[in-house]
N, C-alpha and C positions, 0 to 999 in steps of 0.2 A: 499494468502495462497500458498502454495507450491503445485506443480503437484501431488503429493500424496494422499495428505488431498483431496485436487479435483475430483482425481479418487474415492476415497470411498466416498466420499457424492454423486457422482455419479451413486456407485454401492447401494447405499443405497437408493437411490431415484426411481431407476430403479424394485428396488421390488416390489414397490409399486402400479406396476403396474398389478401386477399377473403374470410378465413374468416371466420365469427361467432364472437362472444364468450362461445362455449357450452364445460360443462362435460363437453359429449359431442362434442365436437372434437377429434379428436389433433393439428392442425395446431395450432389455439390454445395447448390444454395442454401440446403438446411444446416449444414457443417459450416460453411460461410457465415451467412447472415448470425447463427447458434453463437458464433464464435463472440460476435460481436453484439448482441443484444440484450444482456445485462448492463453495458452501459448508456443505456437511453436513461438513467438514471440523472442525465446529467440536466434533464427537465425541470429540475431541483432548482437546480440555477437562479432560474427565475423568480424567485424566493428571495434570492442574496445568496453570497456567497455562504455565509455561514450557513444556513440549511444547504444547503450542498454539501459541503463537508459533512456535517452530518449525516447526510441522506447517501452517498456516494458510499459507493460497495457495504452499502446495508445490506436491507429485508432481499435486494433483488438479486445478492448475489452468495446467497444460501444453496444450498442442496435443495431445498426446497423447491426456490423459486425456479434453480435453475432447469429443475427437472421440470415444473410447470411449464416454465419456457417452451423446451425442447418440446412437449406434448402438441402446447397451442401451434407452434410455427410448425412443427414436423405435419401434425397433422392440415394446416391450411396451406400446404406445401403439395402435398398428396391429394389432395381436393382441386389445386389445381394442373397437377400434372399426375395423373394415375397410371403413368409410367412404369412404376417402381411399386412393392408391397409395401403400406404401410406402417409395416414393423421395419423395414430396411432403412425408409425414412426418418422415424423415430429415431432408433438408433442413431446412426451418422448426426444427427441433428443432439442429439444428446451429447454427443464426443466433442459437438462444437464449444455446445456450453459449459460443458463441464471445464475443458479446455481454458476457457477464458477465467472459471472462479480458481483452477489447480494455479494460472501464470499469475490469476492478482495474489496469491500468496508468496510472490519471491521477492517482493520490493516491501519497504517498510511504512507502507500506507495497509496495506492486508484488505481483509475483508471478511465478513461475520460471516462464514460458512456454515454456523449452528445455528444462526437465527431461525425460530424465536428461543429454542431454551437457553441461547448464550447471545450476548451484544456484543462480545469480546471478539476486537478485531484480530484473526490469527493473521501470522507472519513469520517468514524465514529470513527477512532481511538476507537475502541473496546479491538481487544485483539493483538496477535505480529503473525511475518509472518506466524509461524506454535506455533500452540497454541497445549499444549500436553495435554488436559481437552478433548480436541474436535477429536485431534488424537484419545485419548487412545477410546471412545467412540465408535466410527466407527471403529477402528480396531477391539475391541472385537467383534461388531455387525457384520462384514464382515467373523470373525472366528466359530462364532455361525450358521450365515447362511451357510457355506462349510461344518460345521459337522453335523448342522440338520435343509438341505432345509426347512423344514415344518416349520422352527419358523423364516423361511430369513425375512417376511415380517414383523413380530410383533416385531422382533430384531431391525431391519431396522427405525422403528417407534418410539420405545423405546430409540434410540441413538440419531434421530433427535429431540424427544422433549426433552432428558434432553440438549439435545445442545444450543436450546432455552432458555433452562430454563438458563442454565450456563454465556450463554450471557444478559440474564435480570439479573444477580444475577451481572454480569461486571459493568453492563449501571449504576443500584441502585447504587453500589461500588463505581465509580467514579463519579457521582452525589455529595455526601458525604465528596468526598474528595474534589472535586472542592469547598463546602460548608466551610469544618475547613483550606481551604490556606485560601479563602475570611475573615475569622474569625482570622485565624493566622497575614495573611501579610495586615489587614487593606485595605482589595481591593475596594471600592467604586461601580465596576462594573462587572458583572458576566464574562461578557466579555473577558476580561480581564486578565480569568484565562483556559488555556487550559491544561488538565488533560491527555495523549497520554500514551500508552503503552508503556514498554521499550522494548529495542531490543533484549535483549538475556533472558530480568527472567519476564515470564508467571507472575506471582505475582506479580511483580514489576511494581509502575508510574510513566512517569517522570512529569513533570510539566514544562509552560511557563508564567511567568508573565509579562506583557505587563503595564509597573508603568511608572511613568511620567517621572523619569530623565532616565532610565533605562532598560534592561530587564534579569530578572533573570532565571536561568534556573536549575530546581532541581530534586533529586532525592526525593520519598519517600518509606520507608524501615521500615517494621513492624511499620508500621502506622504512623512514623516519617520524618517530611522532611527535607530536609537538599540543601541549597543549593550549588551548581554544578560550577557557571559560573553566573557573576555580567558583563553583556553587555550595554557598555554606547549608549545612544541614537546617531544617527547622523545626522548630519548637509544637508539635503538633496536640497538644495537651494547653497550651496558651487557649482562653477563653476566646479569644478573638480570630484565634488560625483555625481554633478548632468548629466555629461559627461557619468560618468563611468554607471549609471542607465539607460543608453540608451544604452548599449555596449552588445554582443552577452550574455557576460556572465549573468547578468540579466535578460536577457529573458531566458536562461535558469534555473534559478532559479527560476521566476516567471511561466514558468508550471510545472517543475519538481514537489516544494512543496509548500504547505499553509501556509509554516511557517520557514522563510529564517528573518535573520537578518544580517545588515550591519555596518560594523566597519570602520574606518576611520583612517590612520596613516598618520600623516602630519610631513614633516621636513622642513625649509627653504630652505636648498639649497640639499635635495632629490626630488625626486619622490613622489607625495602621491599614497599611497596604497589604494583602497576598497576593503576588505575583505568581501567575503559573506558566512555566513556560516547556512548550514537545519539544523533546532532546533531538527527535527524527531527523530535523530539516534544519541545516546549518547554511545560510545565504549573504552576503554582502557583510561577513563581522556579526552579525545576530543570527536567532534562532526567527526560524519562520512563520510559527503561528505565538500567540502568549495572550494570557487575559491577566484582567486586576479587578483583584475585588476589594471593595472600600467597606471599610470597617469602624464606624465610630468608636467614640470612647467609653460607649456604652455596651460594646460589643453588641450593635446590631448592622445588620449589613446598608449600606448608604444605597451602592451600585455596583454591579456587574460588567464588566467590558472584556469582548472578546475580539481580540485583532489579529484580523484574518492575513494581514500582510505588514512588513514594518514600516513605521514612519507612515502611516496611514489611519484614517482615520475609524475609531474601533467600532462595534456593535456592539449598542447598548443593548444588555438581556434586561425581561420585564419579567414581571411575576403574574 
């Protein structure tokens, strides 16, 4: 979710505790700011894009870290307003952050909640980065509580359960669908079939099927699917794929996302190419992230390029 959405589920959850909506609060502001401070990650940035990717809902948005979080800010929160016990503060400041690693798990970027014993970014593919059902919700609620304190909390309450509810009404939705691809494309295994949000239309899903010579990748649009992109299987025992599958680029693929496919261009007297491309993000007719690893004919690897956006230009990886 976007730092926004973050900050109002924050300020929403923060009512709930009978505090006010003051900026001399450490209850408030711990649940607040909680809500929102694992993605100072985005410091990353500055790096390049690709660490960012990389670095973006890692180490800092673990249980771990998050609880770290809550500790450092609850308690420099209570240090300066000793207001409030600081186990009250902790607390609510904890509910903030946790808050924020539970919401990045609904979009299909995720986040390593096990870090360090796991890199693997978990995900429910729910809804898309910022979902406008769940915005509009919490912003009415946040509008309501500034013009009449007295209804912050039942506002507050009112926004989080229909958000719930809006999310079981998603979960049932693509159940249904993952059901009529199974019935449309003759799938044998549920498996098989992965049903992810799209990237820019709330309403909108895309679809991965994982078929035997193949994998197809589709759009569906007022209940109709269509497909997108006919991905031929590859040959991963090939000297040269199998080469490139040990190469930096692949391992960044393999934490980045859950759902990476690879392509294979062979010529006799070229270079083979492995193409990797994340299934997640479907934008302008392509996929939105994809690298290439260059392959002599010796099977050794030439170069690594990872393109963080299309029709732009890629980042060379070094060794």
């Amino acid at each position: 979710m976007d730092p926004i959405t973050h900050g109002l589920i924050g300020i929403a959850l923060s009512t709930l505790s009978g505090h006010s909506m003051q900026l001399n609060d450490p209850v408030f502001l711990g649940c607040t700011l909680g809500a929102m401070l694992p993605d100072l990650d985005i410091i990353a940035h500055v790096k390049g894009r690709l660490n960012y990717l990389l670095k973006h809902r890692g180490a800092s948005h673990s249980l771990i870290a998050l609880t770290a979080s809550a500790l450092g800010l609850g308690t420099a929160l209570h240090f300066l307003f000793p207001t409030t016990s600081w186990a009250t503060v902790i607390l609510w400041t904890l509910i903030g952050t946790m808050s924020h690693g539970v919401m990045d798990l609904l979009n299909s970027y995720g986040a390593e909640l096990l870090w360090p014993f796991s890199r693997k970014k978990i995900t429910v593919d729910m809804i898309m980065l910022t979902d406008p059902v769940v915005f509009g919700l919490l912003l009415v609620s946040l509008i309501i509580s500034l013009t009449n304190p007295t209804l912050a909390s039942i506002s507050s309450q009112t926004a989080l359960l229909l958000s719930l509810l809006y999310l079981g009404y998603r979960h049932l939705g693509r159940i249904e669908i993952r059901d009529r691809l199974i019935n449309i494309y003759q799938i044998t295994d549920k498996d098989q079939v992965k049903v992810i949000p799209a990237m820019y239309h709330p309403f909108t899903w895309n679809f991965i099927l994982f078929q035997e010579e193949h994998v197809s990748f589709g759009i569906i649009r007022n209940q109709k699917p269509s497909i997108c992109r006919v991905l031929p299987k590859f040959n991963q025992d090939h000297p040269s794929v199998a080469n490139a599958l040990e190469g930096n680029l692949a391992e960044i693929f393999s934490h980045f996302t859950p759902y990476y496919h690879v392509i294979t261009h062979f010529s006799d007297t070229e270079e083979c190419i492995v193409e990797f491309l994340d299934l997640r993000y479907w934008a302008k007719g392509d996929f939105l992230y994809t690298g290439r690893v260059y392959v002599t004919l010796d099977g050794e690897i030439s170069q690594e390029i990872f393109h963080p956006l299309p029709n732009q230009k890629g980042v060379l990886l070094s060794y």
